[in-house]
C-alpha distance (Angstrom), angle and dihedral (degrees) to the residues before:
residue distance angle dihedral
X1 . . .
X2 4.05 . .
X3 3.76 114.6 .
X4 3.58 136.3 -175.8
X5 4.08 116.9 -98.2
X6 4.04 108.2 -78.4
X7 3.58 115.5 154.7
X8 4.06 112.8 -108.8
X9 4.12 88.2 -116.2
X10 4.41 82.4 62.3
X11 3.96 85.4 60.7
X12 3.94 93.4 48.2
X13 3.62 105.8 107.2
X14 4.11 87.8 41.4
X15 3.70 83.6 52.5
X16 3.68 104.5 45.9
X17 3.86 87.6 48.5
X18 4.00 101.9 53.9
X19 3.68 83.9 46.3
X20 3.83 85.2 59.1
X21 3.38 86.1 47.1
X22 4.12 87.0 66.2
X23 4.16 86.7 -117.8
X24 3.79 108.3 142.4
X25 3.73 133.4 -116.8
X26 3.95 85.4 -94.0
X27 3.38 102.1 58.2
X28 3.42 93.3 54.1
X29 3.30 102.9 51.9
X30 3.69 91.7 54.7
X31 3.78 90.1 51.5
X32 3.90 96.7 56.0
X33 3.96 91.9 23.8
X34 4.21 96.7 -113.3
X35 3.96 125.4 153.6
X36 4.00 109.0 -111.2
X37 3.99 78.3 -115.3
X38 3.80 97.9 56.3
X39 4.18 82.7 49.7
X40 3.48 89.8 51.0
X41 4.21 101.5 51.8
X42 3.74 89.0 34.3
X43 3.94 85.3 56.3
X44 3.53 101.6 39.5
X45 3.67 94.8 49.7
X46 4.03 88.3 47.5
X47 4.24 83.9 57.0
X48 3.94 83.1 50.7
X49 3.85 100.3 48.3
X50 4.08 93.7 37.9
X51 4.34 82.0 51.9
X52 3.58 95.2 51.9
X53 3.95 92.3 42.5
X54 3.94 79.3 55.5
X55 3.64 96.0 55.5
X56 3.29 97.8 45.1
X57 4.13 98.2 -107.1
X58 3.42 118.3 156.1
X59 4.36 118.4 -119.3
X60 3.68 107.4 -133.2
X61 4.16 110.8 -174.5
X62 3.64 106.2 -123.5
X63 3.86 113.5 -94.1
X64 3.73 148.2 52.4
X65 4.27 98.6 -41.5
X66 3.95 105.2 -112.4
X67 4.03 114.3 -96.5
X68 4.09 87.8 -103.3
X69 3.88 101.8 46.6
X70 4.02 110.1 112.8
X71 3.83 118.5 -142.6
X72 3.54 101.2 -139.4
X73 3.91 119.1 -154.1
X74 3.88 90.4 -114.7
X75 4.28 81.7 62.6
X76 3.46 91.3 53.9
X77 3.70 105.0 49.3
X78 3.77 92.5 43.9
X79 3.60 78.8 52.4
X80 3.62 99.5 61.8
X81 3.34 86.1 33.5
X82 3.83 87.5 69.7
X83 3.82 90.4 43.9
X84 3.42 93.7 55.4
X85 3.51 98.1 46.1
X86 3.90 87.3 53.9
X87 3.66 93.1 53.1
X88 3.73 97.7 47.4
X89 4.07 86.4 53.6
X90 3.90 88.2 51.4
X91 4.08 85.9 56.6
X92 2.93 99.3 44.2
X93 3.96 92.5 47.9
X94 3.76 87.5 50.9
X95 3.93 102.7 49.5
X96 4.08 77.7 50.1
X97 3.49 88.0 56.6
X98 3.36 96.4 40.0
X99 3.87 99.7 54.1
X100 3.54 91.3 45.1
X101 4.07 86.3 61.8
X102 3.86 85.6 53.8
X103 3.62 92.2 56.0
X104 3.33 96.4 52.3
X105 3.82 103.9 39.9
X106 3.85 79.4 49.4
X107 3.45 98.3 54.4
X108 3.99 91.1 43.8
X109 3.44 89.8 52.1
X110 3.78 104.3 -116.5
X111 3.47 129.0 117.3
């Protein structure tokens, strides 16, 4: 079915419902006229948003903030929030990375 331009994000609540519904990625896009690939970013990035809404992450718009916004205190702490979260998964990738060196230069023999 051709439609007018809308951005996907105008369909979301139509979306989110027929999924719901148990129709499949498919079906919708025939029903608002989408490529399976448009469903799948447009989905994916909805998983994204809904986890960081979960964890308490603040969603900043892309983009210099306009010259009026106010950064509120609850913005910043969910900002560091993020940061620290970030660096904690960086240590913890590295002492992972860093044991697994162990075990091998262990098991070649070198030290």
């Amino acid at each position: 079915m051709p439609r007018g331009y809308r951005h996907i994000q105008d369909y979301e609540k139509e979306i989110l419902k027929l999924r719901t519904q148990g129709k499949t990625r498919r079906e919708i896009c025939e029903k608002f006229g989408f490529s399976i690939k448009q469903m799948e970013n447009f989905i994916t990035n909805y998983n994204r948003r809904q986890e960081k809404i979960a964890a308490g992450i603040a969603i900043r718009k892309k983009g210099r903030p306009a010259k009026d916004s106010i950064v509120t205190e609850e913005d910043k702490l969910s900002d560091l929030r993020y940061k620290l979260a970030r660096k904690e998964a960086r240590i913890k990738q590295l002492e992972m990375e860093n044991e697994l060196m162990r075990d091998f230069l262990s098991l070649t023999e070198r030290k």
